[in-house]
DSSP file (Angstrom, degrees, kcal/mol; ACC not computed):
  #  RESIDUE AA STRUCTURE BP1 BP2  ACC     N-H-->O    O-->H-N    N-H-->O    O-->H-N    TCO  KAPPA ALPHA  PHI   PSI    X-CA   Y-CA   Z-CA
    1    1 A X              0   0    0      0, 0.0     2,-0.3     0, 0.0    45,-0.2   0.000 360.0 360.0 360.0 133.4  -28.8    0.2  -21.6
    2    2 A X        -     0   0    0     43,-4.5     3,-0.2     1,-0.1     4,-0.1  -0.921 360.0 -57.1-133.1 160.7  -29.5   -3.0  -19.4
    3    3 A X    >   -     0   0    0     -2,-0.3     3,-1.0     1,-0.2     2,-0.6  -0.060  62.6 -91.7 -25.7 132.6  -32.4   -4.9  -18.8
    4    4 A X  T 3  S+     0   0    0      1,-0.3    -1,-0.2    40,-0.1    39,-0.1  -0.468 108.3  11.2 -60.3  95.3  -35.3   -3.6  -17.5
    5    5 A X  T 3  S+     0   0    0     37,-0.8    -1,-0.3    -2,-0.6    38,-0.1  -0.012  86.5 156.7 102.5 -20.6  -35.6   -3.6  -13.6
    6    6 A X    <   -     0   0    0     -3,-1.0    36,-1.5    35,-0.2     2,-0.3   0.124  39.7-131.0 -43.3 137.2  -31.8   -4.6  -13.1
    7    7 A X  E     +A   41   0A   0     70,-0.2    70,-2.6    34,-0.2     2,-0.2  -0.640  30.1 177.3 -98.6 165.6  -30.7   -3.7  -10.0
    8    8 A X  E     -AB  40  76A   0     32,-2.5    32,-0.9    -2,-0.3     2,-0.4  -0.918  13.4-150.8-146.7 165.6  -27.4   -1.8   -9.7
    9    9 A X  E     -AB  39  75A   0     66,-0.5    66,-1.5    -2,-0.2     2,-0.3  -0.971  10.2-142.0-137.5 168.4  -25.5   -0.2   -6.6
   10   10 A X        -     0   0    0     28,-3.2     2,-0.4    -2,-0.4    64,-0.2  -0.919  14.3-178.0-109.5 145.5  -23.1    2.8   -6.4
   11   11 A X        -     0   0    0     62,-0.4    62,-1.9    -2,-0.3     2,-0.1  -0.894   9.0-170.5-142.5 131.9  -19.9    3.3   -4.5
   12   12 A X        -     0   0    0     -2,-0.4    60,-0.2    60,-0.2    22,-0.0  -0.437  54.4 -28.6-106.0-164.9  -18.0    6.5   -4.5
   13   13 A X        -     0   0    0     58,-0.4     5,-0.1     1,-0.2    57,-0.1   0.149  60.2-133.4 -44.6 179.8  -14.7    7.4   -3.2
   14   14 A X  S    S+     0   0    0      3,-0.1    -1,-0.2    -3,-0.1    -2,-0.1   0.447 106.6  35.7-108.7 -22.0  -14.1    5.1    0.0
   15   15 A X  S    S-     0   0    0      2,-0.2     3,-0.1    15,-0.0    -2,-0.1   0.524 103.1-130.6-125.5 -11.7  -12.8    8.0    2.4
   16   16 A X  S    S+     0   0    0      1,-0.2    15,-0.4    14,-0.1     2,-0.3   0.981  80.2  81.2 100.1  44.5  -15.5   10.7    0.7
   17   17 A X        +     0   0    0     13,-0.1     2,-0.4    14,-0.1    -1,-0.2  -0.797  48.8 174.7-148.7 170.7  -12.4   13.4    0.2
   18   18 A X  E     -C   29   0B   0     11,-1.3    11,-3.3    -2,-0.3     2,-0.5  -0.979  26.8-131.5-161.3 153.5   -9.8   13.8   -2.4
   19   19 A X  E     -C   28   0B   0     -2,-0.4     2,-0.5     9,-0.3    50,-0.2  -0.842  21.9-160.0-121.9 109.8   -7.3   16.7   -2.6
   20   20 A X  E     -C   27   0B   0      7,-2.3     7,-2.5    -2,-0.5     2,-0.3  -0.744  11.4-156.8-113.8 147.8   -7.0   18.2   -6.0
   21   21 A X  E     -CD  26  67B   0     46,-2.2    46,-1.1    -2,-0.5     5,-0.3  -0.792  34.9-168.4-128.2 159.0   -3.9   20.4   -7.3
   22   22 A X        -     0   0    0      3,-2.7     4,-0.1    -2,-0.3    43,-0.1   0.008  68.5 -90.7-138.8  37.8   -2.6   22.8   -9.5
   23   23 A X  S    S+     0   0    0      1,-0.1     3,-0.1     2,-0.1    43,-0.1   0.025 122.5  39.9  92.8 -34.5    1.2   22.5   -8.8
   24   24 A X  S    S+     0   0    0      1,-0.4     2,-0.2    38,-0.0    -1,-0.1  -0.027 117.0  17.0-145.9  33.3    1.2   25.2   -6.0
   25   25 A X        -     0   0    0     36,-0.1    -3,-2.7     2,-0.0    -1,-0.4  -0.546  56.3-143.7 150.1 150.6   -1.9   24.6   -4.2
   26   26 A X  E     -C   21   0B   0     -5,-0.3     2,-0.2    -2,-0.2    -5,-0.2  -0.899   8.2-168.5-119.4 165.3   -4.4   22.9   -3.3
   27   27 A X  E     -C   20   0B   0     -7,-2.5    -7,-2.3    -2,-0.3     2,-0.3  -0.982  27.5-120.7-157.7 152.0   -8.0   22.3   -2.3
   28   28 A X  E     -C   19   0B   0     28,-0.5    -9,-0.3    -2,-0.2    28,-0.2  -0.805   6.8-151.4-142.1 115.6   -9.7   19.7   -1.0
   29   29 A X  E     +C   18   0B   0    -11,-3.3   -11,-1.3    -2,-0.3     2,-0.2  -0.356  38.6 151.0 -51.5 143.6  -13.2   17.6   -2.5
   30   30 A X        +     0   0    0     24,-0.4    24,-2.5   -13,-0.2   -13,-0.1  -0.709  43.0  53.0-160.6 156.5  -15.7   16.0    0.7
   31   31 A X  S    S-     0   0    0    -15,-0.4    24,-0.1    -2,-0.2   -14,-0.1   0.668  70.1-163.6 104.4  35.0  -18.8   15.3    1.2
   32   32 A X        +     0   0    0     21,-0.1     2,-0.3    22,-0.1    -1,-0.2  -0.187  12.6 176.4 -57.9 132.2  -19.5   12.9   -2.0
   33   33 A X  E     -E   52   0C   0     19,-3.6    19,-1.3     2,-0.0     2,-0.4  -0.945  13.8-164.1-133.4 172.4  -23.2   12.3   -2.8
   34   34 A X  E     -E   51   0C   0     -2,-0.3     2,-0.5    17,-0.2    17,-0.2  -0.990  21.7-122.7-134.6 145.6  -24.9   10.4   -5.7
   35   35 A X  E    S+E   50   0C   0     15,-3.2    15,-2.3    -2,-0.4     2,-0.3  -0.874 107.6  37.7-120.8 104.4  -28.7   10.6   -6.9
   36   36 A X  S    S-     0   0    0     -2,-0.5    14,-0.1     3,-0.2     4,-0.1   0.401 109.6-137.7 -73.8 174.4  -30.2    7.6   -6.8
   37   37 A X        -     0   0    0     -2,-0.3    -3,-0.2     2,-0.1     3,-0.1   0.419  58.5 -27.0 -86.8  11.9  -28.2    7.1   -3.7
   38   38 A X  S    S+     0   0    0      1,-0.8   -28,-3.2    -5,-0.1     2,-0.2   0.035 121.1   0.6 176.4 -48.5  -26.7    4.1   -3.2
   39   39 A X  E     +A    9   0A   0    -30,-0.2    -1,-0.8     2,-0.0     2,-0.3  -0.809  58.4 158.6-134.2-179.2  -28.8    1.2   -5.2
   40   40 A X  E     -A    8   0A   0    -32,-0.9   -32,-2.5    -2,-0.2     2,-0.4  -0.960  40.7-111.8-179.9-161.9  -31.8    1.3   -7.3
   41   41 A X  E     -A    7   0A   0     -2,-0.3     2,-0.4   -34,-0.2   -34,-0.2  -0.913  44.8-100.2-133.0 161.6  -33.3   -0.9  -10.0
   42   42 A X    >   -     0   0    0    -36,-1.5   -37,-0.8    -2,-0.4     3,-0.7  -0.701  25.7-132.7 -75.3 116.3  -33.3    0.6  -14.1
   43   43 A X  B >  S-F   46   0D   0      3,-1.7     3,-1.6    -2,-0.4   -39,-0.0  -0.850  81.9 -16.2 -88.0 134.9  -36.2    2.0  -15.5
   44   44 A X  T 3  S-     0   0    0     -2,-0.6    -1,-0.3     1,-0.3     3,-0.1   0.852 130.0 -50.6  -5.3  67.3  -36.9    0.7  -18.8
   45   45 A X  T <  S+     0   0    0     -3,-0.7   -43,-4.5     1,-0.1    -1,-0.3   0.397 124.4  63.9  92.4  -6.4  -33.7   -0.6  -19.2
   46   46 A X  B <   -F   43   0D   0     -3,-1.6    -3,-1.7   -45,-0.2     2,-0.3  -0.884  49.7-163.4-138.8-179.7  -31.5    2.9  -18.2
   47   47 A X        -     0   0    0     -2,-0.2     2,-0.6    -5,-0.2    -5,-0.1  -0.950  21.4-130.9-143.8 133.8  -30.7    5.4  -15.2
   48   48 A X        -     0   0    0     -2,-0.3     2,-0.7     2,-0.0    -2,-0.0  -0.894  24.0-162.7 -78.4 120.0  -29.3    8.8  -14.9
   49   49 A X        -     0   0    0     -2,-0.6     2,-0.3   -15,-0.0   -13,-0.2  -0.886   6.0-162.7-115.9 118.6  -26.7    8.6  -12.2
   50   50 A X  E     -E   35   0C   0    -15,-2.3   -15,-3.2    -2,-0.7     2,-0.4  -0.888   1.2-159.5-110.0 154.8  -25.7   12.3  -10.8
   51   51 A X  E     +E   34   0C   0     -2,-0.3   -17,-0.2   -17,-0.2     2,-0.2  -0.901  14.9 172.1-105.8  86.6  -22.6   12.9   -8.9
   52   52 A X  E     +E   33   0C   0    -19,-1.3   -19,-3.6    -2,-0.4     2,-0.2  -0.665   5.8 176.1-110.1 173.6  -22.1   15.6   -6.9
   53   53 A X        -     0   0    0    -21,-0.2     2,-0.5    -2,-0.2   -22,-0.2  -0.930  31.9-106.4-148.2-164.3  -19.6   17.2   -4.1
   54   54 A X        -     0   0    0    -24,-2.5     2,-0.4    -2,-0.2   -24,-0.4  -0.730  30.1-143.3-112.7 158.0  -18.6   19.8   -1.9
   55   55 A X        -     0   0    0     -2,-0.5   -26,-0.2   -26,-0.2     2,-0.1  -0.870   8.9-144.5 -94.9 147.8  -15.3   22.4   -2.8
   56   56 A X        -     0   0    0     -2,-0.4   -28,-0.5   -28,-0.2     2,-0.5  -0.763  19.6-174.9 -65.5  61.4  -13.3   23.4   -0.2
   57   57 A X        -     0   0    0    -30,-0.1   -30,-0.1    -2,-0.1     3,-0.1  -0.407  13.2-157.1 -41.2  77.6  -12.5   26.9   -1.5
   58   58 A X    >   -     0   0    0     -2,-0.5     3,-1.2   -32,-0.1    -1,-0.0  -0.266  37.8 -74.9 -74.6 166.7   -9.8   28.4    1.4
   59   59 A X  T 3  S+     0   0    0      1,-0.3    -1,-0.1     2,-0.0     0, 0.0  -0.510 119.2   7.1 -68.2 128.7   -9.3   32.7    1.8
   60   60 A X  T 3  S-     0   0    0      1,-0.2     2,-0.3    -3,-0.1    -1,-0.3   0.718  84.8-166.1  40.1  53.2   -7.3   33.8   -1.0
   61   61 A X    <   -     0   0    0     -3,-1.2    -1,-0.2     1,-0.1   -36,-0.1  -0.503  25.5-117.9 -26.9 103.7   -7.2   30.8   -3.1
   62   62 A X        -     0   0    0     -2,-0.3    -1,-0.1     1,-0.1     2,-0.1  -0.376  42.4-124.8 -73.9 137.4   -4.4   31.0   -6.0
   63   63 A X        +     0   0    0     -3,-0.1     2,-0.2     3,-0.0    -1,-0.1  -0.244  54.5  91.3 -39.5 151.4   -6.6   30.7   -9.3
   64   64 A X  S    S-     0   0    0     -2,-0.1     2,-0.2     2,-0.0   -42,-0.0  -0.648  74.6 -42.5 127.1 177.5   -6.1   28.4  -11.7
   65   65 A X        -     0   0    0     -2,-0.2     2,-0.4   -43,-0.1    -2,-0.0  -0.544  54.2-162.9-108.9 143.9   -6.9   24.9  -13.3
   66   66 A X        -     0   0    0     -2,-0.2     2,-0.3   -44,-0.1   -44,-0.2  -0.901   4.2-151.4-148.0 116.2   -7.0   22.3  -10.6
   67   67 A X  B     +D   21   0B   0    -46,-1.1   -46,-2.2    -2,-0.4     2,-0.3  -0.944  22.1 108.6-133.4 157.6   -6.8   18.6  -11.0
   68   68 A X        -     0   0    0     -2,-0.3     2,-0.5   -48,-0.2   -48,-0.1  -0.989  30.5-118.8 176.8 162.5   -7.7   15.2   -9.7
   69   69 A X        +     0   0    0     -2,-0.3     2,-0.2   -50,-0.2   -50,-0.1  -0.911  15.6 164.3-149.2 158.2   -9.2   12.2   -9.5
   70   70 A X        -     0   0    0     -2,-0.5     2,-0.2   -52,-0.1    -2,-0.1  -0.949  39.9-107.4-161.7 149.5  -11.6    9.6   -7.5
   71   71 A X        -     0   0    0     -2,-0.2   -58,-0.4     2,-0.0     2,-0.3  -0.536  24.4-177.2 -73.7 134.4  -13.5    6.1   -8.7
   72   72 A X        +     0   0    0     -2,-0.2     2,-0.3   -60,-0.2   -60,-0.2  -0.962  23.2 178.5-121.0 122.0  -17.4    6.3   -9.1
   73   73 A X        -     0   0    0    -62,-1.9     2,-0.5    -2,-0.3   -62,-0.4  -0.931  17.8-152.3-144.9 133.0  -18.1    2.5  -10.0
   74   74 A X        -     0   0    0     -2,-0.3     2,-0.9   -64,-0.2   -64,-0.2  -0.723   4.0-154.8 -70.8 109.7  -21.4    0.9  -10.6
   75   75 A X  E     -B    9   0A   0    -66,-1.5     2,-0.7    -2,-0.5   -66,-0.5  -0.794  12.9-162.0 -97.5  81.8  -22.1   -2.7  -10.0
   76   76 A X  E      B    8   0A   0     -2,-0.9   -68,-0.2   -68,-0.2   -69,-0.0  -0.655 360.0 360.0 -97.6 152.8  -24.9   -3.6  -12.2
   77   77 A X              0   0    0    -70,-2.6   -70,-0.2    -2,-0.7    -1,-0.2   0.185 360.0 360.0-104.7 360.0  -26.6   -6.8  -11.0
């Protein structure tokens, strides 16, 4: 919780893909978006910040648990 009106910015990954693995494959994150999108000010004093992206699912993908990671980092002002 921050002061009320504070402005804030987002920045996601810096080359918007990251390539996540499960030892014997991979598959590949793009197309990062955030809601707000990019700055916004706090309404009484919070925000809900959603993250979403796109999968790259390839033909006959092995199953299984799939890891990675990428910065989402908030600047509040």
């Amino acid at each position: 919780v921050g002061d009320a009106a504070a402005s804030y910015s987002i920045g996601l990954p810096a080359d918007n893909s990251v390539v996540l693995t499960n030892g014997r494959a991979s598959m590949t994150v793009t197309h990062f978006a955030s809601s707000p999108i990019s700055q916004g000010s706090l309404t009484g004093g919070s925000q809900v910040l959603l993250v979403g992206a796109t999968l790259q699912v390839g033909n006959g993908q092995i199953p299984g648990a799939y890891t990675g990671s990428f910065e989402v980092t908030v600047n509040y002002e």
